[in-house]
N, C-alpha and C positions, 0 to 999 in steps of 0.2 A: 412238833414231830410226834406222829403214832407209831409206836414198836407194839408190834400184834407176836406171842410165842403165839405158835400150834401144836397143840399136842394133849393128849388126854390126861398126865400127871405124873407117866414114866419117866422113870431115871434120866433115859438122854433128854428129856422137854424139860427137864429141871434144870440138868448143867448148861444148858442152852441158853433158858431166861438167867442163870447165874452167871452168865460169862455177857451177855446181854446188859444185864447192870452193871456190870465194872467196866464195861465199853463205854456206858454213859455217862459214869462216873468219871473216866478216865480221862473223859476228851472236854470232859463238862458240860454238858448242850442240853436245855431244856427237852425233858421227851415223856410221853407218857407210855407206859411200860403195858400190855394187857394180855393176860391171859385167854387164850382162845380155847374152853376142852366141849366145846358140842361139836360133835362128830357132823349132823347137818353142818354147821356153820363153817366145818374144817373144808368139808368136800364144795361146798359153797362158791367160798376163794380157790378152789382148782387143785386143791392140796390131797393128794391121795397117801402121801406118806408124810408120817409125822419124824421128829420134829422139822417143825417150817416156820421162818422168820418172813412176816411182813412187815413193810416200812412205809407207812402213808399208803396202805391202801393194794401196795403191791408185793408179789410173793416175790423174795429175794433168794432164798433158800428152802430146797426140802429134803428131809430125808436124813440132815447130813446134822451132825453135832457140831458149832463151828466154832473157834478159838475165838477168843478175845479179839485176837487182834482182826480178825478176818471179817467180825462184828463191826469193828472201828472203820473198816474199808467199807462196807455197806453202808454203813449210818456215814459217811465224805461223799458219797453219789458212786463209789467203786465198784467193782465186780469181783 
């Protein structure tokens, strides 16, 4: 699994990729974590507000700063 954060390096893009890894850690699941801050690459994927969580390729989240747990529902195939 690929876990894409979005975001340029701001506070929320931080506690995002932070709550991110303790979702992967939490449920245990092989996943590669990456950092996204080119502004092209952000708008690219369709993302015009940061922070944005992609998962294999597709935007799950934008905008929003999302709990642990609500990480853990995205990475199960949830909404």
């Amino acid at each position: 699994m690929k876990i894409q954060i979005l975001g340029t390096g701001c506070p929320k893009c931080k506690t995002l990729e932070q709550h991110t890894r303790e979702a992967v850690a939490e449920i245990g699941i092989e996943a590669e974590i990456d950092k996204v801050t080119d502004i092209d690459a952000i708008m690219e994927m369709g993302v015009m507000m940061t922070p944005a969580l992609a998962i294999d390729g597709e935007v799950k989240s934008v905008g929003k700063v999302l709990t642990k747990d609500q990480v853990i529902s995205y990475l199960k195939g949830g909404k």
